[in-house]
C-alpha positions as CSV (number, residue, x, y, z in Angstrom):
1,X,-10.9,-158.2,56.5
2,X,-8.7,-155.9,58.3
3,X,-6.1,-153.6,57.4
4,X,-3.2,-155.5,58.1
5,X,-4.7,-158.2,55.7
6,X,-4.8,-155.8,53.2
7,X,-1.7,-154.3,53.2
8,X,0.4,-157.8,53.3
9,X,-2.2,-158.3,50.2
10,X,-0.5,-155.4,48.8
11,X,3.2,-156.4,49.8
12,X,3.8,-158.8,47.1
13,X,4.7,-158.0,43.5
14,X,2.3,-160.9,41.9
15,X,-1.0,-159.6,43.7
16,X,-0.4,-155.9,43.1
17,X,0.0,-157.5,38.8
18,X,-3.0,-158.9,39.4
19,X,-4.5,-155.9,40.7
20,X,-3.1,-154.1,37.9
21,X,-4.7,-156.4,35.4
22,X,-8.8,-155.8,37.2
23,X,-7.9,-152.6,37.2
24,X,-10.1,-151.6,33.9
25,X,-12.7,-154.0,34.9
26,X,-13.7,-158.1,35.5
27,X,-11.1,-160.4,33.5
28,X,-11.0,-163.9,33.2
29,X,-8.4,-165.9,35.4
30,X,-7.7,-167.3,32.0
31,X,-6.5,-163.3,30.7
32,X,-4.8,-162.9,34.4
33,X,-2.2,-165.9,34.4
34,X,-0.2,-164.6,31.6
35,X,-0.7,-161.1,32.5
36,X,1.4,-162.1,35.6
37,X,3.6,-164.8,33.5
38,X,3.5,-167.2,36.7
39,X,1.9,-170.2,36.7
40,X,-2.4,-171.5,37.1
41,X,-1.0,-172.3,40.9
42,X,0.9,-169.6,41.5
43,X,-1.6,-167.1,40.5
44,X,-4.4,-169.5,42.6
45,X,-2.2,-168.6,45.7
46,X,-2.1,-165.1,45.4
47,X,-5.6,-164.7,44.4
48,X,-6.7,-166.6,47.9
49,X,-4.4,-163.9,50.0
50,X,-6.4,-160.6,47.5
51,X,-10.0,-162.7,48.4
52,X,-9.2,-163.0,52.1
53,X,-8.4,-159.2,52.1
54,X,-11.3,-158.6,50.6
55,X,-9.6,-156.9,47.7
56,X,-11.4,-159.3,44.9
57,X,-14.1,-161.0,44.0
58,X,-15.3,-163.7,41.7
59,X,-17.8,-165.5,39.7
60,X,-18.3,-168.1,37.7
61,X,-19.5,-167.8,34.0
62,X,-20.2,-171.8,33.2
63,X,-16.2,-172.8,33.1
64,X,-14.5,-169.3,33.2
65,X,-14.1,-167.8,36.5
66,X,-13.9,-164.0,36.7
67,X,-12.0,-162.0,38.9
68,X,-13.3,-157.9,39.7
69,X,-12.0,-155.7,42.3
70,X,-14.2,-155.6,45.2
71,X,-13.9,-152.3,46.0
72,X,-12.2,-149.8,43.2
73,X,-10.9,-147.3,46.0
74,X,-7.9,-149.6,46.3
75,X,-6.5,-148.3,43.1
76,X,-6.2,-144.6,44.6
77,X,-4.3,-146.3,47.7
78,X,-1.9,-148.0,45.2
79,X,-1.6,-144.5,42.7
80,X,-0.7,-142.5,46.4
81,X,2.2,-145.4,47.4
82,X,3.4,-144.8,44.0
83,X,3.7,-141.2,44.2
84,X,5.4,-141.3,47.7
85,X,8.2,-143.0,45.8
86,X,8.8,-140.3,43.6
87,X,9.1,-137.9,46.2
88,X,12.4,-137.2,46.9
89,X,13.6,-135.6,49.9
């Protein structure tokens, strides 16, 4: 992982959902698909660019596969790009 991984990770609207939806903690992929409203292949894509960027992990339960963030500190990188935007100059 480097940092240009991880900020095309962040450059899509679909990942930073799904980032939005581990935010409080592991979910099942099966909670995260409709959170995003796109579709089991979709959300398989974008979840291969957040793993490769080291942003998530995930493990299987038996047949449910659950998705965490790998390291919580990308939250406070996403909450400081949304302040910038408010600032107006």
């Amino acid at each position: 992982m480097n940092e240009v991984d991880v900020f095309k990770a962040l450059a899509d609207p679909t990942r930073l959902k799904i980032l939005e939806c581990i935010k409080d903690g592991e979910k099942c992929i099966c909670e995260v698909i409709p959170y995003t409203g796109k579709s089991q292949p979709n959300v398989s894509q974008h979840l291969k660019v957040l793993k490769i960027a080291g942003l998530v992990d995930e493990r299987r339960e038996g047949t449910r596969i659950l998705l965490k963030a790998s390291n919580k500190k990308i939250f406070d990188v996403i909450d400081s790009v949304k302040k910038l935007k408010m600032i107006t100059v």
